[in-house]
PAGU-458400 format. One line per 3 residues: number of its first residue (from 1); for each residue x, y, z of N, C-alpha, C. Coordinates in steps of 0.1 Angstrom, whole numbers. Atoms other than C-alpha are relative to their C-alpha. Layout:
% PAGU-458400
NUM> X:Y:Z:X:Y:Z:X:Y:Z; ...
END
This chain:
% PAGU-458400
1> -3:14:4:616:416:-262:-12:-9:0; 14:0:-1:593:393:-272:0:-13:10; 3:11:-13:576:368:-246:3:-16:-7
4> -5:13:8:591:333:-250:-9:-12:-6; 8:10:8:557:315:-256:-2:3:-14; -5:-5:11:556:340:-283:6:-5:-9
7> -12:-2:7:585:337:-296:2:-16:-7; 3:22:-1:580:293:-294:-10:1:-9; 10:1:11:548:300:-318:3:5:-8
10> 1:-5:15:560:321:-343:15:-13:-2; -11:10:7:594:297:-348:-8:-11:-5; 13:16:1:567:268:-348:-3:7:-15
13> 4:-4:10:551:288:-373:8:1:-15; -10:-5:8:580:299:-392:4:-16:-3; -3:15:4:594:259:-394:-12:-7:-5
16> 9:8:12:561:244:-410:-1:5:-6; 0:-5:17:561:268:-434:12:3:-5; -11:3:11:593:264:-443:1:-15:-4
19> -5:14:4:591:222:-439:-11:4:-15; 8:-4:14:558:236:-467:9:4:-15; -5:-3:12:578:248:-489:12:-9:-6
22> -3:11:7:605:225:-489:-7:-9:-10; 4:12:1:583:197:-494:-7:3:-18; 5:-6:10:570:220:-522:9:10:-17
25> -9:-4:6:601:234:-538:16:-4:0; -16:5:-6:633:215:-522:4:8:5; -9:-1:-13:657:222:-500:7:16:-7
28> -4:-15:7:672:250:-527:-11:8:-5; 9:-14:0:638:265:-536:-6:4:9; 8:-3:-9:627:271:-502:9:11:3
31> -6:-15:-4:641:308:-500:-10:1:10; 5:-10:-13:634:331:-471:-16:6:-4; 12:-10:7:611:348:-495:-14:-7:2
34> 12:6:5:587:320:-504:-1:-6:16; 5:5:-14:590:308:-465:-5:15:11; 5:-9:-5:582:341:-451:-16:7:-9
37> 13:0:4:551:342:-475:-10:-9:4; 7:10:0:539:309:-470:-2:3:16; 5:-5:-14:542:321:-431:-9:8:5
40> 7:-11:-5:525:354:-436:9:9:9; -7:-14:-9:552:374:-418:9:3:-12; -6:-9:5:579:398:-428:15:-12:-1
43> -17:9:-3:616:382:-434:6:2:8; -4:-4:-17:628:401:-407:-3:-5:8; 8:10:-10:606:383:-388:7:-14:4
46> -7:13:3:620:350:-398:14:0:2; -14:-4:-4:657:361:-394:-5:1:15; 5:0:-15:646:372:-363:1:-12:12
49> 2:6:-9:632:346:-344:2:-13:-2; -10:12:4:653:316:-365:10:-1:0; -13:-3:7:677:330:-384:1:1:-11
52> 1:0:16:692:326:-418:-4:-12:-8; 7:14:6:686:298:-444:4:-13:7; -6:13:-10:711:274:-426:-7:-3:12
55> 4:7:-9:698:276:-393:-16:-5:-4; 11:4:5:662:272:-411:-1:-16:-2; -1:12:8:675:242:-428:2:-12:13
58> -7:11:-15:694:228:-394:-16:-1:7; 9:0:-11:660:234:-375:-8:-9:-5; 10:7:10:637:216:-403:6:-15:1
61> -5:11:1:658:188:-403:4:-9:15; 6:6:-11:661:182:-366:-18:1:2; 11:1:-3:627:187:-363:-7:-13:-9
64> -2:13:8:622:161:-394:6:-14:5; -9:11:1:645:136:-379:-6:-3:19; 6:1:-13:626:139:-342:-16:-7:-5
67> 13:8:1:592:132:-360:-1:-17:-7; -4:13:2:606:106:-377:1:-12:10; 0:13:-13:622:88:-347:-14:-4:9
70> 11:-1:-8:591:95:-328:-12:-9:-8; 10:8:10:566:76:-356:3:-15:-4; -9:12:1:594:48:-360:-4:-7:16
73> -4:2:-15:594:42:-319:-18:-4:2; 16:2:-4:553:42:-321:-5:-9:-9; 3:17:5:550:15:-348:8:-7:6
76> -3:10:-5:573:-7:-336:-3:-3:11; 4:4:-11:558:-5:-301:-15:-3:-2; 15:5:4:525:-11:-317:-3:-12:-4
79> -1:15:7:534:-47:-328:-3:-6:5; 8:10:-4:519:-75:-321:15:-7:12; -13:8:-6:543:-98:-296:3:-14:-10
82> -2:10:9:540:-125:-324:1:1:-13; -1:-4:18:549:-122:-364:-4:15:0; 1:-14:-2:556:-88:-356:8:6:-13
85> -11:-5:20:579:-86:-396:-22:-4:-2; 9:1:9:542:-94:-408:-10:14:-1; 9:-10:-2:523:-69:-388:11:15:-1
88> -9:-11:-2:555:-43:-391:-1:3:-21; 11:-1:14:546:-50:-434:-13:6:0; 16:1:5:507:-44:-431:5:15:10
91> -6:-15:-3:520:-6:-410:4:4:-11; -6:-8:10:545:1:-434:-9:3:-11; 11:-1:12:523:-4:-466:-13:1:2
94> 15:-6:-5:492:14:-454:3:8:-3; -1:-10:2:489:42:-472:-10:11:8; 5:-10:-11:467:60:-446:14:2:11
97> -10:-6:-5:499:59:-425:5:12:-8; -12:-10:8:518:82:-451:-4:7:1; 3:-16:-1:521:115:-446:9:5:-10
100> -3:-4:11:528:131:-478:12:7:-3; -13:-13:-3:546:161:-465:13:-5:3; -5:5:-3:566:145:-449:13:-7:-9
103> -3:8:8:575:118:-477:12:12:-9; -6:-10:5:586:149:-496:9:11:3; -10:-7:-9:605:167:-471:13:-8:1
106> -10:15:-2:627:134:-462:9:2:-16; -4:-1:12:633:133:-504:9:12:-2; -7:-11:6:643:169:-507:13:0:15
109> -8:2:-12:668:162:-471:14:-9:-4; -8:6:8:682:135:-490:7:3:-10; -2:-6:10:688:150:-520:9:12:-3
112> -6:-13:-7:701:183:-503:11:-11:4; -9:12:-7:727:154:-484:14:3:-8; -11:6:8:748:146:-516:9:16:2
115> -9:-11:1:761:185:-513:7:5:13; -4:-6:-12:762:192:-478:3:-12:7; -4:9:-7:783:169:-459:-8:-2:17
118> 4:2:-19:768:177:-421:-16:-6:0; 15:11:3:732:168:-437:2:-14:-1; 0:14:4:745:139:-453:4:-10:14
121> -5:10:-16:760:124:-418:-11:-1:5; 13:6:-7:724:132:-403:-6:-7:-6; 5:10:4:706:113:-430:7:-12:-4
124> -6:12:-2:728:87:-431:-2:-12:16; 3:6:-13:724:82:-395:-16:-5:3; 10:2:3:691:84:-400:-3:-11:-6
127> 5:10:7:686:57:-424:7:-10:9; -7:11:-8:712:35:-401:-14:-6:8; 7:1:-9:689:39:-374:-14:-6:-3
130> 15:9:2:655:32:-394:0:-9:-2; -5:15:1:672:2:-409:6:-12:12; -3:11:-11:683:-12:-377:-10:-4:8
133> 10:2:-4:649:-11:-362:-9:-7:-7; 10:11:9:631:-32:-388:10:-11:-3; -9:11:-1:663:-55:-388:-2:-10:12
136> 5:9:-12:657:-61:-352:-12:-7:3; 12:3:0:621:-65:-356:-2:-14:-11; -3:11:8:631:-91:-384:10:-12:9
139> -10:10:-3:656:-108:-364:-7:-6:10; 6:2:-12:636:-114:-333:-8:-11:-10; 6:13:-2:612:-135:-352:3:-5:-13
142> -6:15:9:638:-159:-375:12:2:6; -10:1:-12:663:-158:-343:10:-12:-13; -8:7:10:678:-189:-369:4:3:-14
145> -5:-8:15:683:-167:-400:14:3:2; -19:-1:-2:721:-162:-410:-4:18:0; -8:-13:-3:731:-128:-401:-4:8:-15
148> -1:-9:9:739:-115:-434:-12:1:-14; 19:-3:4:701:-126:-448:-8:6:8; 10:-8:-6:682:-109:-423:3:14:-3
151> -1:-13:1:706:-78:-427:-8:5:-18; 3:1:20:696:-82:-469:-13:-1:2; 14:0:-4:661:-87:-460:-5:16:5
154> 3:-12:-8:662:-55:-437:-2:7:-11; -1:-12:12:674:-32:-463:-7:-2:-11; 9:-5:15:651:-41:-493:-12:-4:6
157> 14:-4:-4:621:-43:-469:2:17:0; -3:-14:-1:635:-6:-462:-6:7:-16; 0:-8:11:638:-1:-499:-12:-1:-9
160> 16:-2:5:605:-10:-507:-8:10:4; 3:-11:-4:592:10:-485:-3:12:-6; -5:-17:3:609:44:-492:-4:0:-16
163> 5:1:16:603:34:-529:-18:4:2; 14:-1:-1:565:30:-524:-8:14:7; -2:-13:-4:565:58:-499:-5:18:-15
166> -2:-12:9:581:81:-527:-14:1:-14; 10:4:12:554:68:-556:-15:5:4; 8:0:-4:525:73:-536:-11:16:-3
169> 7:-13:5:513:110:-547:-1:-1:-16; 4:1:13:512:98:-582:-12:-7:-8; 13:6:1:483:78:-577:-2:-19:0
172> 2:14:2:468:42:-574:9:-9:14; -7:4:-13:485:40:-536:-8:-12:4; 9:15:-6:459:11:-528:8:-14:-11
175> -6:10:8:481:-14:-559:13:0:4; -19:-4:-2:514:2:-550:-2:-8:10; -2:-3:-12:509:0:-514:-4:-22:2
178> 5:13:3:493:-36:-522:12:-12:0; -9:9:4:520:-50:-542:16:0:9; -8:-2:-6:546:-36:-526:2:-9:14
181> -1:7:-11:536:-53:-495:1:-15:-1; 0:12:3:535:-84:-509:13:-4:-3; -12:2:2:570:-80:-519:9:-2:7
184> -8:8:-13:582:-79:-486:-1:-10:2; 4:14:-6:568:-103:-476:4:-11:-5; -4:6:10:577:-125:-502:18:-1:5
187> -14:-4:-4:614:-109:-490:1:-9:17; -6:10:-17:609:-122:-454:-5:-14:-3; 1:17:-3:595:-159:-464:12:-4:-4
190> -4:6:0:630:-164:-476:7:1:14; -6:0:-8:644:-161:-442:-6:-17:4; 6:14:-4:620:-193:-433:9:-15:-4
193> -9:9:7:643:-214:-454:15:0:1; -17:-1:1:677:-201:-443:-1:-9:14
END
């Protein structure tokens, strides 16, 4: 049997090169095949000390949905204590934040969603969750904004984002990442007025 640190680095192993190939084929061309190449081990291997595609898929996606929370939880504690929607904009639309892989893992998770109902519940929750954290960080500073403009605010800061996010391997991320930001922003000065 093999030793459990072992056994803890080849699954490690075996999960980034399967989030690799997702991020590189989606959620339906990341076979066993092409994730047991891009590993360098045998399939057996990967049955072995994961499993089959599902638990591959279940494991990629908690582990996706942990780095996520975990990167969400470290900007927003990174904020200023003042015009923390301004400095929670100039994070978001930094394209040295973005992590590519990432960007494209999330896409092919989503995408994968619309078929599989147990995915679609975790990225749904998922997006609740990211959107409720840049709502609060919005509401905190225009405490006198109506309710259902800050939540409208929230979600097409969100949707800028994930938009600019997704654009960003196509090139010219310093105009996107630019404009985009400006968009928010533009999105949160009308709270000033409600």
């Amino acid at each position: 049997m093999a030793r459990p640190i072992v056994k803890e680095e080849r699954r490690k192993q075996i999960l980034d090169a399967f989030e690799i190939c997702v991020a590189k084929y989606g959620v339906e061309g990341a076979t066993l095949e092409r994730t047991a190449e891009q590993a360098g081990l045998a399939r057996a291997l990967i049955r072995h000390n994961v499993g089959n595609r599902a638990d591959l898929l279940a494991a990629l996606t908690e582990q996706y949905l942990k780095k996520s929370r975990v990167a969400l939880e470290g900007l927003a504690s990174d904020l200023p204590d003042e015009d923390r929607s301004v400095a929670l904009c100039n994070s978001l639309f930094d394209p040295a934040q973005s992590d590519a892989q990432l960007v494209l893992v999330a896409n092919a998770l989503i995408a994968a969603a619309a078929n599989d109902p147990a995915l679609g519940k975790k990225m749904n929750n998922w997006l609740r969750n990211f959107t409720g954290v840049i709502h609060r960080i919005i509401s905190d500073d225009f405490p006198e904004a109506e309710e259902d403009k800050v939540s409208a605010v929230a979600l097409g800061v969100v949707g800028i984002y994930f938009n600019a996010e997704a654009l960003y391997p196509l090139g010219n991320a310093k105009k996107l990442s630019s404009e985009s930001r400006q968009a928010a922003l533009l999105l949160l000065s009308t709270l000033k007025s409600s």
